[in-house]
C-alpha positions in Angstrom: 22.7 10.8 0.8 19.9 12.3 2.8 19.0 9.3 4.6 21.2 7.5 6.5 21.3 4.2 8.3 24.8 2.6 9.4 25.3 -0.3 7.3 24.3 -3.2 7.6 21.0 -1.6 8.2 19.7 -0.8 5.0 20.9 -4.4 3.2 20.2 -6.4 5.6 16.9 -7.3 6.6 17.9 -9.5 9.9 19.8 -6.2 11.3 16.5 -4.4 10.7 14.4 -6.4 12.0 16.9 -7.1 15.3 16.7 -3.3 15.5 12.8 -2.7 15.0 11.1 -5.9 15.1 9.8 -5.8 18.7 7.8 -2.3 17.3 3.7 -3.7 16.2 2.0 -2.5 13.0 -1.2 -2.6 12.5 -2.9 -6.0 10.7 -5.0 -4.6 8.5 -2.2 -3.1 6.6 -1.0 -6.8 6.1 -1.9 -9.7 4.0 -1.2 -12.2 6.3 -2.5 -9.7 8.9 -5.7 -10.2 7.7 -6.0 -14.1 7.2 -4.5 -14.2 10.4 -7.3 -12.6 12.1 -10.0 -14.5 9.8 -8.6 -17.9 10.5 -8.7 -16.8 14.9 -11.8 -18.8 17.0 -14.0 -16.6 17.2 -12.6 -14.1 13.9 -11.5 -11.0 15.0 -12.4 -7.9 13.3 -8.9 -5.9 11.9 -11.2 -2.7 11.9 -12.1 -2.6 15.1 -10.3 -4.8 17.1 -6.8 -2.9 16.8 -5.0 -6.3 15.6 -1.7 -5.9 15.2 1.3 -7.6 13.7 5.3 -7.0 14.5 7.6 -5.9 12.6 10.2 -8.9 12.8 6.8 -11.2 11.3 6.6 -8.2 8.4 10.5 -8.5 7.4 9.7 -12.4 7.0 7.2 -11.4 4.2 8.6 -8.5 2.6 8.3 -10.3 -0.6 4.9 -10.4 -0.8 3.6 -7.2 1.7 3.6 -3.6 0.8 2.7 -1.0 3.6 3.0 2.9 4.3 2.5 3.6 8.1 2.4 7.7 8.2 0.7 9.9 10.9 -2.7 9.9 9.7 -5.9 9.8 11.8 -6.3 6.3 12.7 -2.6 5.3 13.3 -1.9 2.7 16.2 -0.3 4.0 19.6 2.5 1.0 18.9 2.7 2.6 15.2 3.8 5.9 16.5 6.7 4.8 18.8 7.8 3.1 15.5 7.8 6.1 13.9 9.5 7.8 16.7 12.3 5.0 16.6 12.7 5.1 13.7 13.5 8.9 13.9 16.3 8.3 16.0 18.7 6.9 12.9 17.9 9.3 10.6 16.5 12.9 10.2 15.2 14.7 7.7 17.0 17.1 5.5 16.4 20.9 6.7 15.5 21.5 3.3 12.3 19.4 3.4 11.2 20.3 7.3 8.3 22.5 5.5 7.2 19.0 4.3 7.4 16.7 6.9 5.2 17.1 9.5 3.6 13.9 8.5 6.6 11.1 9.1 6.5 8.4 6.4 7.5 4.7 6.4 7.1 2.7 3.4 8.1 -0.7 3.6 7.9 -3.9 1.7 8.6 -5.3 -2.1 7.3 -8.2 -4.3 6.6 -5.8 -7.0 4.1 -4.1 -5.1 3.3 -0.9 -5.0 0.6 2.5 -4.7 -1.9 3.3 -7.1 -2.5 6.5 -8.4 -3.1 9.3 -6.2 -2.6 13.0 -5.1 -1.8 15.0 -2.1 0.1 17.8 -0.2 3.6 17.7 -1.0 5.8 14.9 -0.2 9.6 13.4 -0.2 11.2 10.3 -0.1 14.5 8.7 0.5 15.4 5.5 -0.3 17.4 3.3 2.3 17.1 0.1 1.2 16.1 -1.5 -2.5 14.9 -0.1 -5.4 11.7 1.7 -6.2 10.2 3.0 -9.8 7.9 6.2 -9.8 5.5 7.2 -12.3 4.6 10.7 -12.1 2.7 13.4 -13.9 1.6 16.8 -13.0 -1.2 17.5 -11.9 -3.4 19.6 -14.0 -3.3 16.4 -16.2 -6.3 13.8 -16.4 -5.8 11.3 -13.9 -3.6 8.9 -15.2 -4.6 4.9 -15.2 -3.2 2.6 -12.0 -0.2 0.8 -12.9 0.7 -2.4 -12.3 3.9 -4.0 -10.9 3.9 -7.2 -12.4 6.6 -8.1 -15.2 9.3 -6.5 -12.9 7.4 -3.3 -13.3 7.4 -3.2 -16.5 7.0 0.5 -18.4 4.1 0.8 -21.1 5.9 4.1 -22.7 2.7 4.1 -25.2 -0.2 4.9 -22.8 2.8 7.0 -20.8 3.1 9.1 -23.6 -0.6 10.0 -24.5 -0.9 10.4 -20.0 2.0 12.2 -19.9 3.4 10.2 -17.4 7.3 10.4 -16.9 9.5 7.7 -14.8 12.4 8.0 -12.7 14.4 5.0 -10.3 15.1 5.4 -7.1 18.4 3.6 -5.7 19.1 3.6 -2.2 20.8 6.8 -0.9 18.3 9.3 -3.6 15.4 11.1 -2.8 12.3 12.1 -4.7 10.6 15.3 -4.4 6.9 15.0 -5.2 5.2 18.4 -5.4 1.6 19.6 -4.1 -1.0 17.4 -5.8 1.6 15.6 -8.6 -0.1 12.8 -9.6 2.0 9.5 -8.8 2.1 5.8 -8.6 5.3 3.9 -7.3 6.7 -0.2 -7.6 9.2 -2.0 -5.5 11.3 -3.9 -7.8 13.3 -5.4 -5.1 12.1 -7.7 -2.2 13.2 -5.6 0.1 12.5 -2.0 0.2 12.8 0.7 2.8 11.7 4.5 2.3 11.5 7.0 5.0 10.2 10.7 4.5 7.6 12.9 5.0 4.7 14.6 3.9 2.5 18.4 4.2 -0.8 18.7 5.2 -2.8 21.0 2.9 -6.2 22.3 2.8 -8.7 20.2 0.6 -6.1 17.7 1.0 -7.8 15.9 4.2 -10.1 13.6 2.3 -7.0 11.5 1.2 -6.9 10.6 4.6 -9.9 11.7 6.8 -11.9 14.7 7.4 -10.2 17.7 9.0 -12.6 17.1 12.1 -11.8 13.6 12.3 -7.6 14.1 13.1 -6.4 15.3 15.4 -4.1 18.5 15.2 -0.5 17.7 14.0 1.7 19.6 16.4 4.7 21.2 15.0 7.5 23.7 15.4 9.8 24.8 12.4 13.3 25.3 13.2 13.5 28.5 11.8 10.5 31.7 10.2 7.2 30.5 8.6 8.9 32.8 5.6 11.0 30.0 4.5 8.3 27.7 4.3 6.0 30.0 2.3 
């Protein structure tokens, strides 16, 4: 079990949130986030405006919310102390620390999910739910978006002729995605928790911003750059 939380942390959504609700997201990566902001006198702009949501309102909609809060240029101030609390009940397995100088926090369920994409290596543990992957490598056409409705339903047909293969994650398993493996994921359980991390690589940038727009990702391994090659 790479990831760890005590129980009843990862099946309970009340401890969670009495552990990490006070922590703010920000709205934009919301639903309700954003109709919240709409329906404000005047509106306020989620772009600009740095609206933000806690985490104890986000557990309340799991069902129907999906978001990935991951150190990427544009991430709130209150986003990053989440990530940094978060880090202090669980770590991540020496055998990924050449992948995780971005931190990762996926959260949410509903059947909802990401759409097909690509980028520097990644992992993935699962603490809480259950979560379906669809993956293909990547010298492959890009495969079509799935979708998450019908409990995630598999269409082994157009998987076939994509060359798309599946896998479930349960809680305590972890996923190894490697550099530039196409993937697409759905939460098949209302509520879903994955922490984990991700590498930076050349080209890789425009997945997330320019190179001149982020800031440098500080970072010290634990042991010789040889390991990491």
């Amino acid at each position: 079990m790479y990831v760890a939380f005590p129980p009843p942390f990862h099946a309970d959504p009340r401890a969670f949130s009495a552990r990490f609700g006070h922590h703010r997201v920000l709205a934009k990566r919301a639903g309700f986030g954003w109709t919240r902001a709409a329906e404000m006198v005047p509106p306020v702009d989620v772009h600009t405006s740095g609206a933000s949501i806690s985490v104890a309102e986000l557990v309340q909609h799991t069902e129907s919310e999906h978001i990935i809060v991951l150190d990427e240029f544009g991430k709130g101030a209150k986003e990053d102390e989440l990530l940094s609390d978060l880090g202090t009940e669980y770590s991540h397995p020496e055998v990924f620390e050449c992948a995780s100088q971005c931190r990762v926090f996926s959260f949410g369920g509903g059947h909802r999910g990401v759409q097909v994409m690509q980028h520097g290596a990644a992992w993935l543990g699962l603490v809480s739910g259950a979560k379906l992957w669809h993956v293909a490598a990547p010298h492959l056409p890009r495969p079509s978006n799935r979708e998450c409705e019908h409990n995630g339903r598999i269409d082994y047909v157009t998987a076939k002729a994509e060359g798309v293969e599946h896998c479930l994650m349960l809680p305590g398993e972890t996923i190894w995605v490697p550099d530039n493996w196409w993937h697409a994921t759905c939460n098949l359980d209302p509520y879903t928790i994955g922490l984990g991390g991700q590498l930076w690589l050349p080209g890789q940038e425009k997945n997330f911003a320019l190179r001149s727009e982020r800031p440098p990702i500080e970072w010290t391994p634990s042991y010789g750059p040889e390991v990491c090659a």
